[in-house]
TORNU-522758 format. One record per residue (C-alpha): x, y, z; residue in one letter. Coordinates in Angstrom, 2 decimals. Layout:
N
<r><x>X</x><y>Y</y><z>Z</z><resn>A</resn></r>
...
//
This chain:
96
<r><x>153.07</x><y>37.55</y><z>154.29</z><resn>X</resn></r>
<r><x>153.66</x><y>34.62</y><z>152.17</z><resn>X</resn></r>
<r><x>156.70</x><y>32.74</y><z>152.49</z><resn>X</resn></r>
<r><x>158.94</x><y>32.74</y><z>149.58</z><resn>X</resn></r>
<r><x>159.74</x><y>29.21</y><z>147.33</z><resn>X</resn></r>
<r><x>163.26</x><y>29.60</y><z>148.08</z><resn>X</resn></r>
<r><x>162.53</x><y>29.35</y><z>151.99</z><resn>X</resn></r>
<r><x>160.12</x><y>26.46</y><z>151.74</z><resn>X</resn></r>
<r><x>162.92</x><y>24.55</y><z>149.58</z><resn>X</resn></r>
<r><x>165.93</x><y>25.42</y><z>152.20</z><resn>X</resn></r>
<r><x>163.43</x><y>24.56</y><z>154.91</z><resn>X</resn></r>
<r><x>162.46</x><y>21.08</y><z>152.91</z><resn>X</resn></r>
<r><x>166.10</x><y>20.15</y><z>152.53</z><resn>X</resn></r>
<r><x>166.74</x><y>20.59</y><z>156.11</z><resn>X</resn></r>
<r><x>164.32</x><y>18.37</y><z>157.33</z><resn>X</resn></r>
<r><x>165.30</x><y>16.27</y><z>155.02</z><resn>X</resn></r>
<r><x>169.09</x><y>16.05</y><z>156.06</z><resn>X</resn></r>
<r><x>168.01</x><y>15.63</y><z>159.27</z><resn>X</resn></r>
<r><x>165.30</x><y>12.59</y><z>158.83</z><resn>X</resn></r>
<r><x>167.38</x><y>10.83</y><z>156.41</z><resn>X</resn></r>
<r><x>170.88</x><y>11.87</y><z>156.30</z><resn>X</resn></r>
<r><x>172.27</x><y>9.39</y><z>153.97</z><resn>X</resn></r>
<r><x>169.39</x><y>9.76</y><z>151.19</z><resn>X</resn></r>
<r><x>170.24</x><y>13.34</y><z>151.25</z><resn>X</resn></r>
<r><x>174.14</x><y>12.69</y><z>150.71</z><resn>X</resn></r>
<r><x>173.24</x><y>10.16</y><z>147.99</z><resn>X</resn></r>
<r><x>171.11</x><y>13.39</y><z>145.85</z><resn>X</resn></r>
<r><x>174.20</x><y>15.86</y><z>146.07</z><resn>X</resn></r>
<r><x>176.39</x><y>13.43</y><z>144.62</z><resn>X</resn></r>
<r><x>173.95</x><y>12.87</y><z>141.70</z><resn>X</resn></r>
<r><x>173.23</x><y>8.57</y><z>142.51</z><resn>X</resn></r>
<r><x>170.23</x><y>8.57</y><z>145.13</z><resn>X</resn></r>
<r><x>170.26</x><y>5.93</y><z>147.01</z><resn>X</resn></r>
<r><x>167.23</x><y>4.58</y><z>149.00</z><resn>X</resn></r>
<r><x>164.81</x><y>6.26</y><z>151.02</z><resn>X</resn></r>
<r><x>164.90</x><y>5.10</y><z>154.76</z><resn>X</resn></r>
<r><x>160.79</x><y>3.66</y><z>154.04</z><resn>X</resn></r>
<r><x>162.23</x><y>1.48</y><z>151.38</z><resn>X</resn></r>
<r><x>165.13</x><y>0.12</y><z>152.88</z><resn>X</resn></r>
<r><x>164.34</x><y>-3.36</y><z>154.01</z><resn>X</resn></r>
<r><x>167.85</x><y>-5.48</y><z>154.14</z><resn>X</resn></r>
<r><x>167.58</x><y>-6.19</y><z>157.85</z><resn>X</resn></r>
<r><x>164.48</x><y>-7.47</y><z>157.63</z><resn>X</resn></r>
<r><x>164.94</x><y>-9.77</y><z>154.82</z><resn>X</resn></r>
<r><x>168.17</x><y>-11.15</y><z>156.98</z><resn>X</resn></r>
<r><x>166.12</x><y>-11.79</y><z>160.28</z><resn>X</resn></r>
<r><x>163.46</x><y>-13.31</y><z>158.25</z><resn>X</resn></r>
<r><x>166.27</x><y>-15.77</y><z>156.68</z><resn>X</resn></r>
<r><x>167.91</x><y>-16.55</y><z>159.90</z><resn>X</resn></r>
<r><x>164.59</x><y>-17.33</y><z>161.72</z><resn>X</resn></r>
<r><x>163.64</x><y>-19.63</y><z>158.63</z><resn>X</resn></r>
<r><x>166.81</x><y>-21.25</y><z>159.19</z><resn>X</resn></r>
<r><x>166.16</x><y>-21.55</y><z>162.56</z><resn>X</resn></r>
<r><x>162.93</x><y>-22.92</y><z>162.38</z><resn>X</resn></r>
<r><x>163.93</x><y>-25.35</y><z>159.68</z><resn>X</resn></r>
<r><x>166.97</x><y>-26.55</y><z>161.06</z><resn>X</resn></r>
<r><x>164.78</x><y>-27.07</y><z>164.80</z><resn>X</resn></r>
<r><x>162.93</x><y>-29.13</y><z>162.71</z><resn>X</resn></r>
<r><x>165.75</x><y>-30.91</y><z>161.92</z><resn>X</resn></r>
<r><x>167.16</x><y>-32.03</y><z>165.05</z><resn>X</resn></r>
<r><x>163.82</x><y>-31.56</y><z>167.05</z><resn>X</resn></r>
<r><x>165.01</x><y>-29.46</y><z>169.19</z><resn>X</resn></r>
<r><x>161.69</x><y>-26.90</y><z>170.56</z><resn>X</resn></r>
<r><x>163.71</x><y>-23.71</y><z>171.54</z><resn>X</resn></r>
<r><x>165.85</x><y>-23.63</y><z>168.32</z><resn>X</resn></r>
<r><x>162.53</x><y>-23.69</y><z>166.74</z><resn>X</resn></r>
<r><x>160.74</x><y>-21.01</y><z>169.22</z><resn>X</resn></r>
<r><x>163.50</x><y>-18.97</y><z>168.65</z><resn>X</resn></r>
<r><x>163.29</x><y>-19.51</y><z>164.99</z><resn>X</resn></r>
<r><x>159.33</x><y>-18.69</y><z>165.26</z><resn>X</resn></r>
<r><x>159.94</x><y>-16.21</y><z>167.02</z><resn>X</resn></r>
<r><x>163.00</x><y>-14.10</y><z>164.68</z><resn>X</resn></r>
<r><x>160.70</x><y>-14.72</y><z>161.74</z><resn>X</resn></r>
<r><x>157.64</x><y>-13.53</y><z>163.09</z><resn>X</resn></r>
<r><x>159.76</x><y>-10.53</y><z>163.94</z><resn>X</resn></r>
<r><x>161.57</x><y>-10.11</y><z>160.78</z><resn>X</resn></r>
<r><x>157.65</x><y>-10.11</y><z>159.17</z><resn>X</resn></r>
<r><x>156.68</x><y>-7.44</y><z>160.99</z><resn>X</resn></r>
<r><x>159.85</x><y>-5.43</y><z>160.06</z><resn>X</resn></r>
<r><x>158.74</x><y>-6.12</y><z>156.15</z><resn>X</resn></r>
<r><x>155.10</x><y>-4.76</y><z>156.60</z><resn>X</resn></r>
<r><x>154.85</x><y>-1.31</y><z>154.62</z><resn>X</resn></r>
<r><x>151.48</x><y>-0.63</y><z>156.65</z><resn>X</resn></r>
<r><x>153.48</x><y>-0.86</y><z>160.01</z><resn>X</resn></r>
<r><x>153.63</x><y>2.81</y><z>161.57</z><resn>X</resn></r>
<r><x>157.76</x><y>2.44</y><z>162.03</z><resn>X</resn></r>
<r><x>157.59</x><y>1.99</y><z>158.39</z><resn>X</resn></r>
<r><x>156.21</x><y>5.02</y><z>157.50</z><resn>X</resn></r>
<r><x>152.73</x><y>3.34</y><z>157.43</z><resn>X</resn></r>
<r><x>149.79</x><y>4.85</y><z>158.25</z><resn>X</resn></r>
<r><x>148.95</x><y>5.85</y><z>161.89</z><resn>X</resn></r>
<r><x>145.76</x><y>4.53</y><z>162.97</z><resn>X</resn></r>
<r><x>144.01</x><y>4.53</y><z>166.02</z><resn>X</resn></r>
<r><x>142.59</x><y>1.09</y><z>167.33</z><resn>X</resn></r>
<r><x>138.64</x><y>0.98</y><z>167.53</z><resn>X</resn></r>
<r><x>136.73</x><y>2.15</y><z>170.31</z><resn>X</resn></r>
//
């Protein structure tokens, strides 16, 4: 037997509320906020304090403060990439 609409919403909303708790909050009160896929502030901060880093390494010549800032950027790149799978990316298995 067929499941009924009204059980596939209740059963949508759940998962929802559980993947992405504050998304959900944020469409009861009428302002939606965000989905977790699109919310990239840490990134964008890493990515600006590795920059610094790497620029202010430059600086004062100084090779770890500009590994380290190589290193948080590189990072903080990653982070941004939509097709990365902790993103919500695609999943794809590496070639044989």
């Amino acid at each position: 037997m067929p499941q009924s609409d009204d059980e596939r919403l209740v059963d949508l909303a759940a998962r929802l509320e559980h993947e992405d708790p504050r998304f959900a909050r944020s469409l009861s009160t009428g302002r939606p906020a965000r989905p977790r896929e699109y919310r990239r502030t840490s990134a964008w901060w890493l990515l600006a304090v590795g920059v610094t880093m790497l620029v202010g390494g430059v600086v004062v010549a100084d090779g770890l403060l500009i590994a380290a800032g190589l290193v948080l950027a590189g990072i903080g790149v990653q982070l941004l990439d939509p097709e990365h799978p902790r993103n919500g990316g695609p999943h794809r298995r590496p070639p044989r």
